[in-house]
Every structure is written in structure tokens, then in C-alpha cells.
N, C-alpha and C positions, 0 to 999 in steps of 0.2 A: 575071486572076481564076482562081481556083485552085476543082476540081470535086472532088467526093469520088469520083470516075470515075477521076481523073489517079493516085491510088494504087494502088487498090484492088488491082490486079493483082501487084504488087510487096509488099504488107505482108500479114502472114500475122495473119487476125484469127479469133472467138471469133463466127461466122457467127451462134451461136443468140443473142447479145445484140444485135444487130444488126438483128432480124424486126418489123414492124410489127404494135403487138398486138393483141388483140382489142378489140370496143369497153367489154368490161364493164371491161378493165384502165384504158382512157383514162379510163372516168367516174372510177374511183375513184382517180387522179390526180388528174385535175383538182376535187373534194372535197377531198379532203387536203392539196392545196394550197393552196385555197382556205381550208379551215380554220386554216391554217400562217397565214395572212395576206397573200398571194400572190395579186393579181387574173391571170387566165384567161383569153385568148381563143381561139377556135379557129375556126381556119379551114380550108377543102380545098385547098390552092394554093398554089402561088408567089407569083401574083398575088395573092391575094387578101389572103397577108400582108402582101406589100412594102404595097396599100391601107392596113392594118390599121397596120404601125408609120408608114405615113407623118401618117395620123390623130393616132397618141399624138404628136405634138412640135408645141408652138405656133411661131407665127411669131418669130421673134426670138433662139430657143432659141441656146444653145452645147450643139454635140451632138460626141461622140466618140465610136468604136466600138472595141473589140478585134476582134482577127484573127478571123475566122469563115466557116467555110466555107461555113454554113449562110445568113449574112446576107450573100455572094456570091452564093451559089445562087436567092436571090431577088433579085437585081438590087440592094439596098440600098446596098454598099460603092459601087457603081458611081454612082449616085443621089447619095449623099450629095458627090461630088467634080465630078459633071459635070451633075447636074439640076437644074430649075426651082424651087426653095424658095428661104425667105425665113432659113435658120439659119445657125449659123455654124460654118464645118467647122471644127473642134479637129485634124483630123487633118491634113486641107489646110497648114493653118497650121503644124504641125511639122512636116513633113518638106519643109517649102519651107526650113528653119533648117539650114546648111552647117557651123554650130559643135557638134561635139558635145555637148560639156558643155550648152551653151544648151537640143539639141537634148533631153536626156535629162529635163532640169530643166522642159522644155514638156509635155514626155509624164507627168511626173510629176502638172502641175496640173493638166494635164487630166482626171485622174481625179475630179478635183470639177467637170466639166461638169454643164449643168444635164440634158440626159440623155445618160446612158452604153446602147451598145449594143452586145450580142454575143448569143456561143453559149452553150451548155455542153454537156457532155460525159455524162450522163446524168439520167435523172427514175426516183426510186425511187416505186411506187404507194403509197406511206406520205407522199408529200408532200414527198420533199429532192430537192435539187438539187445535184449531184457537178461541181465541173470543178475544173481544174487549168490551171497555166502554167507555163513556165522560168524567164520574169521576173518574173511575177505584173501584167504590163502591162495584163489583160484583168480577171482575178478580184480584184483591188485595188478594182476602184471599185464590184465588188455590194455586200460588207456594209453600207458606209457612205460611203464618199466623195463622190458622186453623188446630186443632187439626186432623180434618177427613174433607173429604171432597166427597159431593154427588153429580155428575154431570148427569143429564135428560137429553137423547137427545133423537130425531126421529131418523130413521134412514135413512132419507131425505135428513139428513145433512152427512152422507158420499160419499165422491168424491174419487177419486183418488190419486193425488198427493196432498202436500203441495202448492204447488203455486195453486193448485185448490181449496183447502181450503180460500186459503188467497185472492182468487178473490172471493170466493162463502160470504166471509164476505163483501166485497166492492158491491158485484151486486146482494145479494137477501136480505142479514139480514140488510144490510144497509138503502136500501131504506124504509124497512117494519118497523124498530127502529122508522127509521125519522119521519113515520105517526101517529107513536105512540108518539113519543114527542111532537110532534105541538100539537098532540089532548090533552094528558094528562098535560102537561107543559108550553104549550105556546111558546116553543123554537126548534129551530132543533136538531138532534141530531149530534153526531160527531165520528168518529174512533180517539179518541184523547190519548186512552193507549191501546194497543194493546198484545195481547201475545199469544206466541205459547209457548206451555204446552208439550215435547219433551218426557219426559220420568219422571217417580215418582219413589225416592230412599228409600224413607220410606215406607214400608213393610205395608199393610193393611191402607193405609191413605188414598188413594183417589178411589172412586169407582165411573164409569160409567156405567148407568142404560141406555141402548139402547132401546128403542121402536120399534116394528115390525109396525110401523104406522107414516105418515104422518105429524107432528109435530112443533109447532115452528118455529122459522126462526134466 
């Protein structure tokens, strides 16, 4: 399980997008998101999120997450592969599959799990939400694939504007990715699918889970 600690020291990032903000920036996030169509929770804790998304998914569910360092950090990745529920790990079940082709074709459907969960990469105080991927494995299944969708973030990663979103992806989550690819993969990483998440039309589908802590990247 990979720590936004295990980098930090190695990738050279943009410190001031990185700072936990004040409280009047979180409210008017969390409004603008809200207004976007985007339900909100906020919690102080590690714990109290891993509670909070373990709440959102009924018993039954097919649940899948992209990579996050954020839903590590809370115990979640961990959880969903070796703890006590009643759902159905989407992820478990691919990479137990030895065929690749099989193996990419499983990762594919899974993106219409009935919930999808991860990070992102940053919350502009106007209400969007910025992240990016190499394979688009993680940011495929927000706009639409995905039944529901559970987004974890710090609240580190809110900025201000949209253009400070979309740099705070190029100058802190980018280089911190990168060290995490080399190590984990052998490869660099890349801004190779990108997406800004503007606003959600479907009524109760996508929920972000805000952290009063330090978080992620």
C-alpha cells in the first residue's frame, strides 16, 4: 500500500497547491459542488471516511476502485480485498485472471460496477473536479459508466480556480504519480486522459467524501 510520504521526498512539487485551506474556501466548495449536482460529505479523519464510504455501498453491491492513494490512506483498498462485507470485489476478481487479454477485457466492464471508487487530483472552489490517468482505468467510469460513484479526497487538493486545479494536476499530482510509477511499474507516468467533472445530472450518483486532513495527491 503505497503513502503520499513514500514520494514526497523524490518529486519536486508546487508546495503552495498542496496547503490545507481555510475554512471559508472548503464551505464554498463544498456549495458549488453541491450546486453542480455533486452530494458532499465531510468528515475529520481517516477513520471516519473509511465509516462514511463504507456506509455508501449496500450489501450485494459490485464495487471497483481505481488506484488511489488517497483510498489507501484510509484503509479502503485494503478493506475492500481482505474485510468483513457482504460486496463483490470487481478488483479481487481481475487480477486473480492470468490471461491478459481476458484480464484487460475484465478491467474494462468493470467500469460499469454498480459503485466505482477513487481519488482525484484536484477541487477548484467553483465546484469542478480535475483528475487525470495514463490509461484512463480510474477517470472512465466518473462521467458515466458507473452506476454510483464515491470520490475521497483531502482537502489539500482544493484551490481556487479551475486553471488552478488543472496546474495543481501538472505540478504536485503529477510528479508524485510519476514516483509512484517508476517504483511500482517500471514506467513513467503520464497526463494521457484528462478530465474535468463540471457538474453531475443524475440525482444521488456521485458522492464526494472531503477529508478535513492532509491527503493524497
Amino acid at each position: 500500500m503505497s503513502q503520499k510520504s513514500d514520494y514526497v521526498a523524490d518529486a519536486e512539487i508546487d508546495a503552495e497547491l498542496d496547503e490545507l485551506p481555510d475554512d471559508e474556501a472548503v464551505e464554498e466548495a463544498i456549495e458549488n459542488l453541491e450546486a453542480s449536482g455533486f452530494d458532499v460529505v465531510v468528515v475529520d479523519d481517516e477513520d471516519e471516511a473509511l465509516e462514511t464510504v463504507q456506509s455508501q455501498i449496500p450489501a450485494g453491491a459490485s464495487v471497483m476502485n481505481g488506484h488511489s492513494t488517497t483510498l489507501e490512506e484510509i484503509g479502503f483498498a485494503e478493506y475492500l480485498s481482505e474485510g468483513d462485507h457482504e460486496w463483490e470485489s470487481l478488483a479481487d476478481e481481475i487480477w486473480s485472471i492470468d490471461d491478459d487479454a481476458e484480464r484487460q477485457a475484465a478491467r474494462r466492464e468493470a467500469q460499469t460496477a454498480d459503485y466505482f471508487l477513487g481519488g482525484i487530483n484536484a477541487i477548484s472552489q467553483t465546484g469542478d473536479l480535475v483528475a487525470a490517468d495514463r490509461s484512463g482505468s480510474r477517470i472512465g467510469a466518473y462521467p458515466f459508466a458507473a452506476s454510483n460513484v464515491v470520490i475521497v479526497s483531502g482537502v489539500n487538493k482544493i484551490v481556487p480556480t479551475l486553471d488552478d486545479a488543472l496546474d495543481r494536476l501538472e505540478s504536485v499530482a503529477y510528479p508524485l504519480e510519476n514516483e509512484r510509477a517508476q517504483e511500482a511499474y517500471g514506467v513513467d507516468s503520464a497526463i494521457a486522459k484528462e478530465l474535468i467533472f463540471r457538474q453531475e445530472l443524475e440525482d444521488d450518483r456521485t458522492t464526494v467524501v472531503l477529508i478535513r486532513e492532509k491527503l493524497g495527491y
